[in-house]
ChimeraX commands (.cxc) that place a marker at each C-alpha (Angstrom):
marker #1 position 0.00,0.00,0.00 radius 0.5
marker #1 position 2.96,2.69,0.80 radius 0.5
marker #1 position 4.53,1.61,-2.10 radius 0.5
marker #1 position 1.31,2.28,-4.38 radius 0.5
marker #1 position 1.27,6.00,-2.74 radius 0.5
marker #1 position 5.19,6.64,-3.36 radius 0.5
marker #1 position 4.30,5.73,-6.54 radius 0.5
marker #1 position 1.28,7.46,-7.12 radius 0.5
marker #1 position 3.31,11.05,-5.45 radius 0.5
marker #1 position 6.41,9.99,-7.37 radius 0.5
marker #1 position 4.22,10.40,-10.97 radius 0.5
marker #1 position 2.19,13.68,-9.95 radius 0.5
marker #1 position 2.49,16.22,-11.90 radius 0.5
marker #1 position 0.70,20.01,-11.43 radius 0.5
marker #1 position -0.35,21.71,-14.25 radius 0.5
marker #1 position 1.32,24.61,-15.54 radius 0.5
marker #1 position 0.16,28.19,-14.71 radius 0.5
marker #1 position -2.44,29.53,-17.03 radius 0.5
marker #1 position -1.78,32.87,-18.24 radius 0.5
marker #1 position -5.58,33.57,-18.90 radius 0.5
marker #1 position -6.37,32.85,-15.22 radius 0.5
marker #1 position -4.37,35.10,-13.01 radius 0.5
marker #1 position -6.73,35.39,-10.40 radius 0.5
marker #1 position -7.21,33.21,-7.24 radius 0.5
marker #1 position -10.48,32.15,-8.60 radius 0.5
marker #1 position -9.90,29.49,-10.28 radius 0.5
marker #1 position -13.60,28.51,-11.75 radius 0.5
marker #1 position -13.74,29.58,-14.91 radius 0.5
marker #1 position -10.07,27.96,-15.75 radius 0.5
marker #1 position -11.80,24.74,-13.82 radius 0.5
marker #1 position -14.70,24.73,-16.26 radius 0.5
marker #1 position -12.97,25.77,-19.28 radius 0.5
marker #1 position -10.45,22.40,-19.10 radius 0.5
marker #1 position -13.68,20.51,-18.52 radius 0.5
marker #1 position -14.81,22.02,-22.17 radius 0.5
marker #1 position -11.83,21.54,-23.65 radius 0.5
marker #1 position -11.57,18.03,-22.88 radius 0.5
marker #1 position -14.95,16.85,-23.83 radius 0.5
marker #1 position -14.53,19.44,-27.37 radius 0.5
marker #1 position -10.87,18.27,-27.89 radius 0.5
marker #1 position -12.07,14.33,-27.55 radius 0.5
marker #1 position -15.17,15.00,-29.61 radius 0.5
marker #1 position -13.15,16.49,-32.52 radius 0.5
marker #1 position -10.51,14.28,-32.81 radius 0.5
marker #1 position -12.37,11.27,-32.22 radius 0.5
marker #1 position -14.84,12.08,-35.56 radius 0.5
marker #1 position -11.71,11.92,-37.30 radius 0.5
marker #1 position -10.66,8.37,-35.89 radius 0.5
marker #1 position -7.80,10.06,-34.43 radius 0.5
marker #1 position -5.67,9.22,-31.42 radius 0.5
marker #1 position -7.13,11.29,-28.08 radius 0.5
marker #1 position -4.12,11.01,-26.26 radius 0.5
marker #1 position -2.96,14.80,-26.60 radius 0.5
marker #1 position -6.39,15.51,-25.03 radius 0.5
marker #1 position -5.38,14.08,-21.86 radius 0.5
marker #1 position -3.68,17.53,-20.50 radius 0.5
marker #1 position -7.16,19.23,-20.28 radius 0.5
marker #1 position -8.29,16.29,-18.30 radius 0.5
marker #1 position -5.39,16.37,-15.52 radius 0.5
marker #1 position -6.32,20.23,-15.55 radius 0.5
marker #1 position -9.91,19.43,-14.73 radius 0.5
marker #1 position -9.39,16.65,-12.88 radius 0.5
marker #1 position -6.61,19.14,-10.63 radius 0.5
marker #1 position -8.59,22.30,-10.63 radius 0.5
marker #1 position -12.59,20.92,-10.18 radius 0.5
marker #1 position -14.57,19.78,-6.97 radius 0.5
marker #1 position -15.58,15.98,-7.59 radius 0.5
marker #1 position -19.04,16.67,-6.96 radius 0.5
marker #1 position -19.02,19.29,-9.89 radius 0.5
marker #1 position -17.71,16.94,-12.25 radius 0.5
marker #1 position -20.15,14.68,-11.70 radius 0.5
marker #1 position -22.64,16.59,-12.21 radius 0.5
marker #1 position -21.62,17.98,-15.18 radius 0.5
marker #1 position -21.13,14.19,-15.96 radius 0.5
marker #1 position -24.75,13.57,-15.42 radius 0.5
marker #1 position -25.76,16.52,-17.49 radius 0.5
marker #1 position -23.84,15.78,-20.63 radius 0.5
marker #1 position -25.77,11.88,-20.16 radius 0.5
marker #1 position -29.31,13.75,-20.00 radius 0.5
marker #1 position -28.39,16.27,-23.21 radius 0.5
marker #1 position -28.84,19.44,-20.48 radius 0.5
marker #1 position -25.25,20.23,-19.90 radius 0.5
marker #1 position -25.01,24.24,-20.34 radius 0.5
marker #1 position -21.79,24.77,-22.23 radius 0.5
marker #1 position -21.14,24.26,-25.78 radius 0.5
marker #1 position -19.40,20.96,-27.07 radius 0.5
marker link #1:1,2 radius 0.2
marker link #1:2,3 radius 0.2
marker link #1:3,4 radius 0.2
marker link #1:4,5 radius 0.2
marker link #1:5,6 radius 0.2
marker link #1:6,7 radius 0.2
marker link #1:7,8 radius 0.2
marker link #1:8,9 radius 0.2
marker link #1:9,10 radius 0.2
marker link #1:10,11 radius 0.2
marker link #1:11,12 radius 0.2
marker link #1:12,13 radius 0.2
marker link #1:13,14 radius 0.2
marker link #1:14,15 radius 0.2
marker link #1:15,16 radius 0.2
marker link #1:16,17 radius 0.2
marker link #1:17,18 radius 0.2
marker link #1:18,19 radius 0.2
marker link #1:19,20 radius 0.2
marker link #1:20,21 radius 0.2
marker link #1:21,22 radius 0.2
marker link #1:22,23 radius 0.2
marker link #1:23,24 radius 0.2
marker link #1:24,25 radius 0.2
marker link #1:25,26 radius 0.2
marker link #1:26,27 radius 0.2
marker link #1:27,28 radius 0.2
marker link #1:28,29 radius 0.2
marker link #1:29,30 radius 0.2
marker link #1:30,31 radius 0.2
marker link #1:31,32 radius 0.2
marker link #1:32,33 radius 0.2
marker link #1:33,34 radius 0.2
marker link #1:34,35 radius 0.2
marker link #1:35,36 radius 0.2
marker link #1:36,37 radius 0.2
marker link #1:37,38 radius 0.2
marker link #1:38,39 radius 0.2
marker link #1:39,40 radius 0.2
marker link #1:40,41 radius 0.2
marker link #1:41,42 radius 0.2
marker link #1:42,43 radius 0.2
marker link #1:43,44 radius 0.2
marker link #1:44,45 radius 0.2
marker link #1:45,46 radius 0.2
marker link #1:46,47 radius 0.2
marker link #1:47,48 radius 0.2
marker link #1:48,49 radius 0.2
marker link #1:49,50 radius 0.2
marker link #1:50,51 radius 0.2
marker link #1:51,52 radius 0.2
marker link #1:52,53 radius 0.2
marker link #1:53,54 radius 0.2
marker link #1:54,55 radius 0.2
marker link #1:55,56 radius 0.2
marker link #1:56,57 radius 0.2
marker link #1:57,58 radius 0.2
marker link #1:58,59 radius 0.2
marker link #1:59,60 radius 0.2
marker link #1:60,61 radius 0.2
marker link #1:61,62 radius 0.2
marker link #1:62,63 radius 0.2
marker link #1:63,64 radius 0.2
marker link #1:64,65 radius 0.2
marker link #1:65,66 radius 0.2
marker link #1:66,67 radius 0.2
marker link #1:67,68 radius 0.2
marker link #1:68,69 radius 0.2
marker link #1:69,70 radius 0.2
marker link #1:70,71 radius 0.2
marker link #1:71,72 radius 0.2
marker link #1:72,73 radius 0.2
marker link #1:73,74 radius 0.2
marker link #1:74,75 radius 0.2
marker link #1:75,76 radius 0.2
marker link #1:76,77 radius 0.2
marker link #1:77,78 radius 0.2
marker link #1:78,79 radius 0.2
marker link #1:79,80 radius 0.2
marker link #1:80,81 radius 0.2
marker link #1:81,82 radius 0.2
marker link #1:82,83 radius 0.2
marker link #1:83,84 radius 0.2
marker link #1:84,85 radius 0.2
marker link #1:85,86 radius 0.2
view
């Protein structure tokens, strides 16, 4: 079990500072990954191509959102009622 956790601490990796978020607040950077994941995959996957260089917006999310928000904007995007455009 300690050894899964070094492991796990050993690969973390922050994101980067974001330029067009300089405030504290980090919301709007929070939901913009969360777009930019879900647009990224949806675009690249209609062309059959690999989604792999999507996965940067989804650490950023992942980093920067509360769980609960996630899900449910996860639940939203299943029922078609999510409020952002993808």
């Amino acid at each position: 079990m300690a050894n899964n956790i070094q492991t796990k601490l050993k690969n973390y990796k922050a994101e980067p500072f974001d330029a067009r978020f300089p405030n504290k607040n980090q919301t709007w950077n929070c939901f913009k990954s969360y777009l930019d994941f879900h647009c990224c995959t949806k675009a690249l996957t209609s062309k059959g191509a690999d989604t792999t260089s999507c996965e940067k917006y989804h650490r950023m999310y992942k980093s920067l959102c509360p769980i609960s928000w996630i899900n449910k904007w996860n639940d939203q995007l299943e029922e078609g009622t999510f409020p952002g455009k993808i």
